[in-house]
C-alpha positions as CSV (number, residue, x, y, z in Angstrom):
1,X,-33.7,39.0,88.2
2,X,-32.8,36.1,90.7
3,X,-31.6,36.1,94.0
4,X,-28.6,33.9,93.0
5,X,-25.3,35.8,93.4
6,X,-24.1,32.6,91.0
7,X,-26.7,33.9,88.2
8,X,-28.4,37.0,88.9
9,X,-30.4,37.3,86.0
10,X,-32.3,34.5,83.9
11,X,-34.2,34.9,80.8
12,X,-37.6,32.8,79.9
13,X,-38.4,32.6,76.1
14,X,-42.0,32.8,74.7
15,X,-41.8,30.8,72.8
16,X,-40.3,27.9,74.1
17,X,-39.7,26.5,77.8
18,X,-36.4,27.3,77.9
19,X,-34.8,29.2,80.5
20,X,-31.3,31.3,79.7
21,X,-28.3,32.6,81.7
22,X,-27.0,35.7,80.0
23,X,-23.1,35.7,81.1
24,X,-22.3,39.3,79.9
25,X,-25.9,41.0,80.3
26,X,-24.1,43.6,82.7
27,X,-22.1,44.6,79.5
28,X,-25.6,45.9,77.9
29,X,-27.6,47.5,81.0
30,X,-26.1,48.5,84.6
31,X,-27.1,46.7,87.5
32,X,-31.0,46.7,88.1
33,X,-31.4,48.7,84.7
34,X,-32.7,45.6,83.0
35,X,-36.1,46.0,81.3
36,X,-38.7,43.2,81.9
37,X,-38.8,42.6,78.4
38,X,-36.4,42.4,75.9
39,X,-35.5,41.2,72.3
40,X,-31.9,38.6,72.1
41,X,-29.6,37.4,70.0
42,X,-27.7,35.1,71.8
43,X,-24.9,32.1,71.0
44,X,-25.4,29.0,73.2
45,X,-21.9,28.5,75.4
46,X,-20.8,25.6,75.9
47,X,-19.9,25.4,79.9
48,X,-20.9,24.1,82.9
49,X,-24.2,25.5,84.1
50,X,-23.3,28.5,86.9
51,X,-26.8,27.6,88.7
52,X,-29.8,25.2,88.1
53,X,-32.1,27.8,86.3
54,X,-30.9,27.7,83.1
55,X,-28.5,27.4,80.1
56,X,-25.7,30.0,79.5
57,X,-25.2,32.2,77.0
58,X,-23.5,34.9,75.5
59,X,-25.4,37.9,74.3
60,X,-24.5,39.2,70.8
61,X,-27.4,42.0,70.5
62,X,-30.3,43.6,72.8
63,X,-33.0,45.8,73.0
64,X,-36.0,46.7,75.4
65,X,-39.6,45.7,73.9
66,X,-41.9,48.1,73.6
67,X,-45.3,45.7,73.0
């Protein structure tokens, strides 16, 4: 979670040094009901950046990580 009303949540992967802006996270967990770990399927958008912090993207499936 950022403090960014603009993006208020960014996503690091693992495996790379990317950083992500979910656009439509909210439509998966309520408000502060995000787990710290997750597994994504995602489809780059392509749009102007909302903040600095990272690319946007669209979410297409989620789930909380258990490991």
């Amino acid at each position: 979670m950022t403090r960014l009303r603009s993006c208020p949540y960014t996503m690091t992967v693992d495996s790379y040094s990317d950083s992500l802006d979910p656009v439509n996270i909210e439509d998966f967990f309520k408000e502060g009901n995000v787990p710290e770990k997750v597994w994504v399927k995602f489809t780059s958008l392509r749009r102007q950046n909302r903040c600095g912090k990272g690319r946007p993207i669209h979410i297409t499936a989620i789930e909380e990580r258990l490991d």
